[in-house]
C-alpha positions, 0 to 999 in steps of 0.5 A: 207798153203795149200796141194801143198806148204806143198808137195813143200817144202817136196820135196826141203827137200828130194832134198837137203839131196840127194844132201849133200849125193852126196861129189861133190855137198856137196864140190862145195855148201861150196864152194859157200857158204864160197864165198859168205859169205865172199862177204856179209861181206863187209858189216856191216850188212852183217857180220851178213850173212856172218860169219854163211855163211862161217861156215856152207860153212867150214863144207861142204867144210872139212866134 
């Protein structure tokens, strides 16, 4: 792993702390993510995906 990719993924890190901090991109990232889990659960498979998908999108979306 070098210099450069360990320096990206810090900075997609501070990225997405900063945008749970901001409420509004906080609500619209559950939101998303409750929609898209409960489209991965169509699947059998997905269901796997998707239930932790739509926990996770609750959390954001309520908190």
């Amino acid at each position: 792993m070098g210099i450069s990719q360990i320096l990206a993924l810090c900075i997609v890190v501070v990225l997405i702390i900063l945008a749970l901090a901001i409420k509004p991109i906080r609500k619209a990232i559950g939101l998303l993510l409750v929609i898209l889990g409960g489209l991965a659960c169509m699947t059998v498979i997905g269901v796997i995906i998707g239930i932790p998908m739509i926990i996770v999108g609750g959390i954001f979306l309520f908190v």
